[in-house]
C-alpha positions in Angstrom: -16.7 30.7 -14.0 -13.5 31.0 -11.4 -10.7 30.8 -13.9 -7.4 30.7 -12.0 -4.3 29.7 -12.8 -2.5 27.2 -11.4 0.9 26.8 -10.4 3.1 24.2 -11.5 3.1 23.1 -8.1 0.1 22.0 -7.7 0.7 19.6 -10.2 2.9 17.1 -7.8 -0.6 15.7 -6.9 -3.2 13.6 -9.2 -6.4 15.2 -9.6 -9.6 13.5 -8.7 -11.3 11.1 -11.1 -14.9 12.0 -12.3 -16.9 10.3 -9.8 -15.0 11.3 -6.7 -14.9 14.9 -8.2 -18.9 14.6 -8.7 -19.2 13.4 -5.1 -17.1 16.1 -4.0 -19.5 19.0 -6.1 -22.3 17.2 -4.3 -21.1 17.4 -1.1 -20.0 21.0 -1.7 -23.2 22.3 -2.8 -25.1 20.8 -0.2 -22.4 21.7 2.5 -20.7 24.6 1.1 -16.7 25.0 0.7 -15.5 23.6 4.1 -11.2 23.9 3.3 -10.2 27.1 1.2 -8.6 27.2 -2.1 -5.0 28.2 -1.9 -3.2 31.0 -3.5 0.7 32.1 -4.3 1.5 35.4 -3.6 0.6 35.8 -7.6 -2.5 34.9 -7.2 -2.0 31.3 -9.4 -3.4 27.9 -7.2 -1.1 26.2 -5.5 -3.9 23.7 -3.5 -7.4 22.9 -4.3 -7.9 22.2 -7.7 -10.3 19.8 -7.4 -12.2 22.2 -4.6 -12.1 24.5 -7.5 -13.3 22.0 -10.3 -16.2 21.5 -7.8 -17.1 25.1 -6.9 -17.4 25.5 -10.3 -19.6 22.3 -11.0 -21.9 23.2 -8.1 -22.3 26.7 -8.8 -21.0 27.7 -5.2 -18.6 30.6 -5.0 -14.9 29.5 -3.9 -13.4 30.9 -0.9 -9.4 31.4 -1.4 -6.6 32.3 1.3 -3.1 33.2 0.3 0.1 31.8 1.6 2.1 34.2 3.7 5.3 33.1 2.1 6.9 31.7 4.8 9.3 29.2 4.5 9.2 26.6 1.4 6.2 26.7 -1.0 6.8 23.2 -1.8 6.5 21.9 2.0 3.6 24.4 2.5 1.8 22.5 -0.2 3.1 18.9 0.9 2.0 19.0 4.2 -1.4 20.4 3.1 -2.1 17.2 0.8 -0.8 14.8 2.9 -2.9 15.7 5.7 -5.8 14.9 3.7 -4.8 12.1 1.3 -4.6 8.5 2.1 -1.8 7.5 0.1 0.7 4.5 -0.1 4.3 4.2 0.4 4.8 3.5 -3.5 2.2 6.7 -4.2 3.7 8.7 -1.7 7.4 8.0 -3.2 5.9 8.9 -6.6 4.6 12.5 -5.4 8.4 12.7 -4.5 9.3 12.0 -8.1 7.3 14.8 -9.2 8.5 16.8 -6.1 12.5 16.7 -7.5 12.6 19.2 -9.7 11.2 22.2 -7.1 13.4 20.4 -4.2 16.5 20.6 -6.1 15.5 24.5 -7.2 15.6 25.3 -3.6 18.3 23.1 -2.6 20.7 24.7 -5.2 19.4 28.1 -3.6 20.4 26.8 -0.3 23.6 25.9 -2.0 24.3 28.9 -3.3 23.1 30.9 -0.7 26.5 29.4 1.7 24.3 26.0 2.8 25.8 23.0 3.7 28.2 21.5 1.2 29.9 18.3 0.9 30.3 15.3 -1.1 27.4 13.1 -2.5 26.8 9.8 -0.5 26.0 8.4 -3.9 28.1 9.0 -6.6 25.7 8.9 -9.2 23.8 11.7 -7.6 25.2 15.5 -7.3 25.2 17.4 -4.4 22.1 19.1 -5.1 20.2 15.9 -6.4 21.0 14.4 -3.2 19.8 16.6 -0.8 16.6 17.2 -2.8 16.1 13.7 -2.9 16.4 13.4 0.7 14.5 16.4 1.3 11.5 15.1 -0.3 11.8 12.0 0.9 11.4 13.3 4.6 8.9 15.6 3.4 6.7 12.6 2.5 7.7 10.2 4.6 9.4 7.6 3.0 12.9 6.4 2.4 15.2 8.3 0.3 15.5 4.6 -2.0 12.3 4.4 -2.2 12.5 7.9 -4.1 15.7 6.7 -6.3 13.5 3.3 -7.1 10.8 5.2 -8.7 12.9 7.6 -10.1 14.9 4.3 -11.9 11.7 2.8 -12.9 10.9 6.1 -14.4 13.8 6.4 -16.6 13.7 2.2 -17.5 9.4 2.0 -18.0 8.4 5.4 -17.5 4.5 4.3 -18.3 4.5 2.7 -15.1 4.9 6.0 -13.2 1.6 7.0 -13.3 0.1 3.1 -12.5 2.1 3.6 -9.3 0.8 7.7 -9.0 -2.7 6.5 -9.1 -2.3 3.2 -6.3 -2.9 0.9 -9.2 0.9 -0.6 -9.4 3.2 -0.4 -6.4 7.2 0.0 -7.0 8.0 -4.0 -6.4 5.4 -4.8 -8.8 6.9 -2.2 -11.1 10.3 -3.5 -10.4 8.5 -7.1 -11.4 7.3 -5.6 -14.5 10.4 -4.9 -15.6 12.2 -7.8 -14.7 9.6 -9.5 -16.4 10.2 -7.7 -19.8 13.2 -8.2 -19.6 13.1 -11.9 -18.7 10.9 -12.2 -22.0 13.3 -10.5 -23.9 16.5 -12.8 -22.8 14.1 -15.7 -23.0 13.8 -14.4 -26.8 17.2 -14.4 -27.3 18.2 -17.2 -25.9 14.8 -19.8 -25.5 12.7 -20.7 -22.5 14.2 -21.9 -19.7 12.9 -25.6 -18.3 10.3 -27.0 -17.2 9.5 -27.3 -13.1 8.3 -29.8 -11.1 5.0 -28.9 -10.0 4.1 -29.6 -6.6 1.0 -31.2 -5.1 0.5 -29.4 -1.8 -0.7 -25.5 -3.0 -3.0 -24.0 -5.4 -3.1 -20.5 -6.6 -5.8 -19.1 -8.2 -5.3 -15.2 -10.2 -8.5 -13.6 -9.3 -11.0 -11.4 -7.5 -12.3 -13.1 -3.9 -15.4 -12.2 -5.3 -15.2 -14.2 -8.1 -13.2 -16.9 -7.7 -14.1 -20.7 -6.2 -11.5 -22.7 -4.8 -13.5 -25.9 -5.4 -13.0 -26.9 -1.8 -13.3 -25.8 2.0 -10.5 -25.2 4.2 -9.8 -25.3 7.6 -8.3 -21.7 8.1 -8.0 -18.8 6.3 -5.0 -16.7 7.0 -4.6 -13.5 5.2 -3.6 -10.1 5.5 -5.7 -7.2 3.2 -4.8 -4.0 2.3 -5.3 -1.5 5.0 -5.5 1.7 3.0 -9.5 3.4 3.4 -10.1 3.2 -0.4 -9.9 -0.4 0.5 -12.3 -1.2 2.7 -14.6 -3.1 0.7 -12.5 -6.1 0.5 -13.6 -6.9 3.9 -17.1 -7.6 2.4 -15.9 -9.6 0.2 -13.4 -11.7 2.2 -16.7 -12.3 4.7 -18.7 -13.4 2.1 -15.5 -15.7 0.6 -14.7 -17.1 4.5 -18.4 -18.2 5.2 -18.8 -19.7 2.0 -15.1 -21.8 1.9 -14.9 -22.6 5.8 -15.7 -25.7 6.7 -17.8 -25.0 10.0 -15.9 -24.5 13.2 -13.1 -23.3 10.7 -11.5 -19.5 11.5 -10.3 -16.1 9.8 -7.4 -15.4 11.2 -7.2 -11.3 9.5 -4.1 -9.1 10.2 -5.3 -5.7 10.1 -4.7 -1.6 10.5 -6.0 0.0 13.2 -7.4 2.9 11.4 -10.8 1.5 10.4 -10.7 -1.4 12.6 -14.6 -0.3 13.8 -15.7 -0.6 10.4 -13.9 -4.0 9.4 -14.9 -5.9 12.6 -18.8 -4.8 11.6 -18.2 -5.7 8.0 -16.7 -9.3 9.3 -19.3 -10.1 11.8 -22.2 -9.6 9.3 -20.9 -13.4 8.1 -18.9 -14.3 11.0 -18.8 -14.8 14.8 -15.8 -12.7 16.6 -13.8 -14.7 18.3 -10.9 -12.3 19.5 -8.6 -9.7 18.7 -5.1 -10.9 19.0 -1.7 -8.8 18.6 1.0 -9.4 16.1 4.3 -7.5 17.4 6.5 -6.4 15.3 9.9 -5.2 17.0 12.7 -3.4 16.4 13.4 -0.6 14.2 10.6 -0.8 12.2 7.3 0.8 13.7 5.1 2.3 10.7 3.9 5.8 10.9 0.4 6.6 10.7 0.6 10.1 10.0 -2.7 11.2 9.6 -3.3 9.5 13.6 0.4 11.1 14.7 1.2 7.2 15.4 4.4 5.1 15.3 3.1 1.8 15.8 4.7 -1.9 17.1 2.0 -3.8 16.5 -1.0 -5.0 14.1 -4.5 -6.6 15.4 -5.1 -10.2 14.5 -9.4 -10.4 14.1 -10.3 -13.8 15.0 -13.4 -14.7 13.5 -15.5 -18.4 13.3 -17.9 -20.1 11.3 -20.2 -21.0 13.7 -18.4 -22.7 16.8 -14.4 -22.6 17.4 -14.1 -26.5 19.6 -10.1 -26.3 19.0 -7.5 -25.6 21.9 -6.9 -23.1 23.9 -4.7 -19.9 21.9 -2.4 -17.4 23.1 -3.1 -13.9 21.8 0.1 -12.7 21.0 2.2 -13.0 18.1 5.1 -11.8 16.8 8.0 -11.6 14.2 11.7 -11.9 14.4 13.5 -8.3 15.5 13.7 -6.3 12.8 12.5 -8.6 10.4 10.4 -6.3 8.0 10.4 -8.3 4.6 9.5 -5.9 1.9 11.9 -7.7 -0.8 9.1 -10.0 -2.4 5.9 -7.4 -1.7 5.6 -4.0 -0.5 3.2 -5.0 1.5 4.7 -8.3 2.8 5.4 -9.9 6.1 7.7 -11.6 7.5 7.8 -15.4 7.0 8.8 -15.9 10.6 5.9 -13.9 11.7 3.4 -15.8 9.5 5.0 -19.2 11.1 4.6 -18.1 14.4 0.5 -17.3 13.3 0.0 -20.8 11.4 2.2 -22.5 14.8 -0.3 -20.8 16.5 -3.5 -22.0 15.9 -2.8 -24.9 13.0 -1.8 -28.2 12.8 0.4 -30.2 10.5 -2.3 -31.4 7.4 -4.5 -28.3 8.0 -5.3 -26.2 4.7 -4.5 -23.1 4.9 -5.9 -20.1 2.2 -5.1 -17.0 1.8 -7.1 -14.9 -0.4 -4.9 -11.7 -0.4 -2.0 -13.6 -0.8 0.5 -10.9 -2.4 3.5 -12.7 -3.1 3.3 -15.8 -0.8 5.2 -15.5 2.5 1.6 -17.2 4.2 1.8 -20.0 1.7 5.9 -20.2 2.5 5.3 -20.8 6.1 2.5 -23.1 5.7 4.0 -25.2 3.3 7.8 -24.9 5.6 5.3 -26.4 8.6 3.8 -29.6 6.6 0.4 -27.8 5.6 -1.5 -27.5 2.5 -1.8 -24.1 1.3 -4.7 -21.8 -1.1 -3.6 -18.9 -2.7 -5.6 -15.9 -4.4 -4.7 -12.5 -5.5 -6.0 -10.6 -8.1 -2.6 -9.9 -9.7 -0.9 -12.0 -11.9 2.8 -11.1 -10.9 1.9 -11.4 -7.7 1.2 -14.8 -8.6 4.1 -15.7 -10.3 6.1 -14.6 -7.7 4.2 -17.2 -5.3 4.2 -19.8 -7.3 8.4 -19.7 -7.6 8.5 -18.9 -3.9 6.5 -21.6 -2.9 8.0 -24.4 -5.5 11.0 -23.7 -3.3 9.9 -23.5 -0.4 
């Protein structure tokens, strides 16, 4: 009914699925077209695809405004999306992937048109390549490795790409993928390796918090969700999982984003009494950006919530990690282990068991273990639990 084309562009982000884009027609025809469609010069779309797709859908007659032309098309459109979309690091670098190609169009313009020259800080990458990367990078807001990581992983698994476009895989469990593949193929070559020792003092358990039963209550649970809005119902869930495998007078000790912290304090207290909201600093260099709130923050809430009655001592409400110690090397959403020691110092004691039902790829379980508690872990992804399981043999 609105045929347009659309511009190559455009393409750099994923189109909805069926059910948000069905939810979006509904909201549309009962609201009307609240953000315009957006047009190149030549009239092809260059933002709003999905707003069209809906329009359509709904019957309700698009509204489109052209772009001026001023400056670079490509930021025009970046800046537009990421206003709106809540998207990872990992997703973000993988809209950079797909960025490249126009980024090192117009840095070769640049180039050509007497901008900066010089020699590549990578020797791998040629001038051009190099500044596009970093241009996109910025334009996104990540690192300029995090770009060359997915753009390795797309060259060694390129299936995995879209997993990570889509928020399903991020790039360290890409990376994991792959060294897993080709762990199986050197073990095929050459025959498994030997056996470990198991250890006595953890459990980990591959599955949904919704699911799963851990045959046993423990005295804290220590955890750290995913923050992202798309996420939000896990805080049901982990209510529902804390009031059923507390013992009573045991505690949720949840680090949290401050984004949606309304919604998840009301989600925890439907099974839980608050306790307190306590602060986990993280200094140094590496404050995260909340770009959609325009904030670089130092710090993380810690919601401190009880079954039934805390009776334990008195706690000091601030935490913290080491300076500058941002550990992303297991995780991409890790902590630090020295921050996670200072939490379990905190408000454990030697003996206690410890769970953590988001456990990614173990740093809770590495502290707890490193102090002379037991530890619980669950996450729904199986790499994620291999990783723990080696970390926390060794730790």
């Amino acid at each position: 009914m609105f045929k347009k084309t659309v511009h190559p562009i455009a393409n750099i982000f994923p189109l909805m699925d069926e059910e948000a884009l069905a939810e979006l027609s509904e909201d549309i025809a009962a609201n009307g077209l609240r953000e315009p469609i957006w047009l190149s010069s030549d009239d092809q779309v260059i933002d709003g695809r999905n707003r069209l797709r809906a329009c359509e859908m709904s019957g309700v007659e698009p509204v489109f405004r052209t772009w001026d032309g001023a400056g670079s098309l490509l930021d025009f459109v970046v800046s537009l999306n990421l206003r709106r979309r809540h998207l990872s690091a990992s997703q973000k670098a993988a809209v950079a992937l797909d960025m490249l190609p126009f980024a090192e169009q117009e840095a070769k313009q640049r180039m050509s048109d007497g901008g900066k020259q010089g020699k590549a800080k990578l020797p791998y990458l040629t001038e051009e390549s190099r500044q596009a990367r970093d241009d996109v990078a910025a334009a996104v807001g990540v690192s300029a490795r995090y770009v060359q990581s997915v753009k390795k992983i797309s060259e060694q698994a390129p299936e995995l790409v879209p997993k990570i476009r889509s928020g399903s895989v991020t790039i360290q469990e890409a990376k994991r993928e792959i060294k897993k593949t080709q762990k199986a193929d050197k073990q095929k070559r050459h025959g498994p390796p030997a056996p470990e020792t198991k250890r006595s003092d953890f459990k980990l358990y591959t599955a949904d918090i919704s699911d799963v039963d851990i045959g046993t209550t423990v005295d804290w649970i220590i955890t750290d969700p995913p923050y992202p809005k798309k996420y939000l119902h896990v805080y049901e869930q982990l209510g529902k999982f804390a009031n059923t495998h507390l013992r009573d007078g045991g505690s949720l000790i949840c680090m949290v984003g401050q984004s949606y912290l309304p919604d998840i304090i009301s989600m925890l207290s439907e099974h839980l009494e608050y306790q307190w909201c306590c602060s986990y600093l993280t200094p140094g260099g590496q404050a995260v950006q909340c770009w959609d709130r325009k904030v670089n923050t130092f710090w993380k809430p810690l919601l401190w919530f009880v079954k039934g009655k805390y009776e334990g001592d008195w706690i000091g409400d601030v935490c913290r990690s080491d300076t500058n110690d941002n550990d992303k090397a297991h995780h991409e959403w890790g902590q630090s282990v020295s921050g996670m020691a200072d939490v379990i110092e905190r408000w454990t004691v030697r003996g206690d068991i410890v769970c953590d039902p988001f456990c990614g790829a173990g740093t809770t379980g590495v502290a707890a273990l490193k102090m002379g508690r037991e530890f619980i872990g669950v996450d729904v992804d199986p790499s994620a639990i291999s990783t723990s399981e080696k970390r926390l043999q060794n730790a």
